[in-house]
N, C-alpha and C positions, 0 to 999 in steps of 0.2 A: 424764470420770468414768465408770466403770465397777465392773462384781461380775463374776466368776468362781466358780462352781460346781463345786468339785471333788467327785466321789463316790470311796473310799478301799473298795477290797474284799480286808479283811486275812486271810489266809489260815493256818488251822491251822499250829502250829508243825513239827509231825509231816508233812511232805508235802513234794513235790517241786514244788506248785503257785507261782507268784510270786506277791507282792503286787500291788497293780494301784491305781492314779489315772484316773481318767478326769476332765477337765475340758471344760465347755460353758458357752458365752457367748451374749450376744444381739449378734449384730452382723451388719446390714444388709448389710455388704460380701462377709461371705462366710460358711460354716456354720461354725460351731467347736465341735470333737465331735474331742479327743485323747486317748490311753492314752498312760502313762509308767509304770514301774515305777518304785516311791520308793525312795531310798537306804538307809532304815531303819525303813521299812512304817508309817509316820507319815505326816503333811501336812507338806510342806516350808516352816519359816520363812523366810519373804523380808524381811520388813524395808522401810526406805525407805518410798519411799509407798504402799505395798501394807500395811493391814492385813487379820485374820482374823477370824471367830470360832476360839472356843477349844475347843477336842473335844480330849479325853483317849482317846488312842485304845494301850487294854491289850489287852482277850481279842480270839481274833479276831471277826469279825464286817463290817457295811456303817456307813459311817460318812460323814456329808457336815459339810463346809467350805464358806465363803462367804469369798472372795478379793473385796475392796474398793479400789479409789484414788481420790480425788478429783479426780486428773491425768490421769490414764494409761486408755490406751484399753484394750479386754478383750484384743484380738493381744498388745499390751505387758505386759499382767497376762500372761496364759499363757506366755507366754518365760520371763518373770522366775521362775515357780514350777517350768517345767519344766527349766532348767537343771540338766546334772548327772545328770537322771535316763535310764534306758535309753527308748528312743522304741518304743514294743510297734507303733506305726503301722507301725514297719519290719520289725525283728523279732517274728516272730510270738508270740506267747502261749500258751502251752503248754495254757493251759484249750482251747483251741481245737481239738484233736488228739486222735480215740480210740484209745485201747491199743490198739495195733498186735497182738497178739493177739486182743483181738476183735474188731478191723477185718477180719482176713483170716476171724475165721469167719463170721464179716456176709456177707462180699461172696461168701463160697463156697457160703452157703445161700442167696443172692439169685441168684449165676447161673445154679445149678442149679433154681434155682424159674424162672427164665425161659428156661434150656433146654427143660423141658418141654412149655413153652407155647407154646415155637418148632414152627409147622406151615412145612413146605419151598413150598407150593402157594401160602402166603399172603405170603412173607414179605418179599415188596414190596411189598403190598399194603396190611396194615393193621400198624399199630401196637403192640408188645405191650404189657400191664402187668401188672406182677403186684402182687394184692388187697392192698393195708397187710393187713386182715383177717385171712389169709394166714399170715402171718411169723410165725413164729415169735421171740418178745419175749424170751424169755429168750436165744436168740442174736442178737436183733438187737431190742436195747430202742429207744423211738422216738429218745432224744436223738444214740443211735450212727446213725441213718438220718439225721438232720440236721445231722451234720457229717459224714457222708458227702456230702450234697445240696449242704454248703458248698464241698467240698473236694473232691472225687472223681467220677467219672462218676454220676452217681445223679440224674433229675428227677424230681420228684415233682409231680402235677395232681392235680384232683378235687375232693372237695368241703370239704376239711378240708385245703388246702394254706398254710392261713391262716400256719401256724409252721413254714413252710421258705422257703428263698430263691427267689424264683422265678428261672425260666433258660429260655433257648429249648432246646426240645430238638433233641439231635442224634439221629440214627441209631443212634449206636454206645452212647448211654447206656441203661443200666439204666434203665425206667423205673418207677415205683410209682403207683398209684391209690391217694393218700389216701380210702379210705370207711370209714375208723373212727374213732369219736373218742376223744381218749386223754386224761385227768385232766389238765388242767394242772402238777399235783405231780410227773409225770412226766417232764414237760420243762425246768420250771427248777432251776436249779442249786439244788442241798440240800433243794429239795423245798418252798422257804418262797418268799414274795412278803412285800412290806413294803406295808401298808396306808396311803395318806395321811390326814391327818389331817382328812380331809374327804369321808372314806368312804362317809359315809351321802349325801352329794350327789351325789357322782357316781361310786362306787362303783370306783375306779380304785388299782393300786397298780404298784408298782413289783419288779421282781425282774430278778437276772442268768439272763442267757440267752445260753449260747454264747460267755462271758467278753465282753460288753457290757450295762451297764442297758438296760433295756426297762419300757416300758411297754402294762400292760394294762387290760383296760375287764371289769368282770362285767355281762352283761343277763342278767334273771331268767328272757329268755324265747328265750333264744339261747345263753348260755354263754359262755366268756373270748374274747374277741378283741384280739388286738394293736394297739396305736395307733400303734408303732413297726414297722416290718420289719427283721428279720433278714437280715444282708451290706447294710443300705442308712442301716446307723447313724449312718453322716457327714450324713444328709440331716435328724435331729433332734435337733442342739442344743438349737436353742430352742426344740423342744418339751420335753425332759428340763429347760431353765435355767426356764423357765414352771412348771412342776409344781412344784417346789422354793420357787419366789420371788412367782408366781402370784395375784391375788387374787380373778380372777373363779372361783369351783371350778362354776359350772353350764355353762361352756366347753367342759370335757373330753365333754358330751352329744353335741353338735354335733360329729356323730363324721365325715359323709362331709365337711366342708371345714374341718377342725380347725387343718392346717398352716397354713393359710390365714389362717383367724381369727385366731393366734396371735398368728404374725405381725405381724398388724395391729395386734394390741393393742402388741405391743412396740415400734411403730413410732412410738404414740401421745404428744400431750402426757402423759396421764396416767397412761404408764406412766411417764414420765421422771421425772415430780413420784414415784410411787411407789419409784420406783429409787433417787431420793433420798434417800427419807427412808430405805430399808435402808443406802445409803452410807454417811449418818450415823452412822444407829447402830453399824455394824461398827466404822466409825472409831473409835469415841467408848465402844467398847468394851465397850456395854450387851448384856445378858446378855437382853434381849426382840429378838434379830434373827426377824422373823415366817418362820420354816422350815417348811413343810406335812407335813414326813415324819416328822420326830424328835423324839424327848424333848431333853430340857435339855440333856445332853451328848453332843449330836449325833450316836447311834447309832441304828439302824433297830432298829424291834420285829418280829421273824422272823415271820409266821402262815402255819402250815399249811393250803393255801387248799383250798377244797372245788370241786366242779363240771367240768365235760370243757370243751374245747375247741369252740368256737362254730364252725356253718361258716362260709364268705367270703359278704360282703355284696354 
């Protein structure tokens, strides 16, 4: 017996964006963390021994599902719901990719900012960077530098590298000194985070970043840090399937061995007893499956989040 955790990010009818499924499970043998684009920008009915909850999914917006069997293992749930859909694992995702017009003016005021800084006497010697501080944002806003960093010669260090992917650097990349901090609102998609319903505990919410959920953490005395990395979102399933299904909420504090702990709880008799009793219920069709992020019909509440970006711990 098993739950699968789909998150469902449906996208404005007006745009050339795709809709997007992401599903995550807890399972010991391997991480499970896939994208599928849906047939008809809904949760796909399976049937069999695979029940749901039920989420009416009309305007666009974030929207999660809870996939149940009492037989079947979470690999088996996930086959059976991804059937039929495109696999975004393979094909890439178009949220993922900046306007190829301001990609090139990005990268033409970045080289020429590290043209300058090029000295001939040193330039085997030391390493250049040029200042985030620097950049000019209206040509080259942060979320275009970080799928630059994704995708393109561009590494980025220092002390606010917390929401880029890290990389070793080569020689030949551009490279950037993160020393500024930049609003959170700036980097996630649409400008909103979804708060969990257990806010005030641990002050944690959730938001797409980079066309993948992610999760983040507010300290009142530090600013937003990631619990999630950015390019290494195969590695937290079952931290995004925990946050959803979850019932310790003072876990998420216990920030430097989180994956860890999680883990462990999932691995527990009593999470299995717990696991249980959501099996049940999804089965059984009741209308109280304990979800931490949504209202009743299974939709994220948008909030416009306050506060800059935390440095690295």
């Amino acid at each position: 017996m098993a739950c699968v955790v789909a998150f469902l990010l449906k996208s404005w009818i007006r745009t050339t964006l795709v809709d997007q499924i992401t599903l995550v499970a807890n399972n010991a043998q391997e991480s499970i963390y896939e994208m599928y684009e849906p047939r008809d920008g809904k949760f796909p009915k399976v049937g069999g021994d695979i029940q749901m909850t039920n989420v009416d999914v009309s305007a666009s917006g974030t929207y999660i599902s809870v996939y149940c069997s009492k037989t079947l293992k979470s690999r088996d749930i996930v086959n059976k719901i991804s059937r039929g859909m495109v696999d975004l694992n393979i094909q890439p995702n178009n949220r993922l990719f900046p306007d190829s017009e301001q990609f090139h003016l990005c990268l033409e005021s970045l080289a020429d900012m590290d043209k300058k800084l090029c000295n001939p006497y040193l330039l085997n010697v030391f390493k250049r960077y040029i200042s985030w501080s620097k950049i000019n944002i209206f040509i080259c806003p942060p979320e275009i530098i970080v799928r630059m960093a994704l995708h393109y010669g561009i590494t980025v260090v220092g002390k606010y590298q917390n929401f880029v992917p890290t990389k070793k650097e080569r020689k030949k990349d551009l490279s950037i000194n993160a020393d500024k901090q930049f609003k959170i609102s700036e980097l996630v998609q649409d400008r909103f985070v979804f708060r969990g319903k257990n806010w005030s505990v641990n002050s944690v919410a959730l938001a797409w970043y980079h066309g993948h959920p992610h999760l983040f953490q507010w300290k009142d005395d530090h600013g937003w840090l990631p619990l999630t990395r950015i390019s290494q979102e195969h590695e937290y399933g079952a931290l995004l399937f925990y946050y959803v299904l979850g019932n310790d909420h003072e876990i998420w504090n216990s920030r430097n061995s989180l994956s860890t702990e999680i883990n462990r709880i999932l691995e527990s008799v009593q999470w299995q007893e717990h696991e249980k009793h959501i099996i049940d219920l999804v089965v059984s069709g009741s209308a109280e499956v304990p979800l931490k992020v949504v209202d009743d019909l299974g939709k994220l509440k948008p909030t416009a989040p306050f506060g800059l970006i935390g440095e690295k711990l």
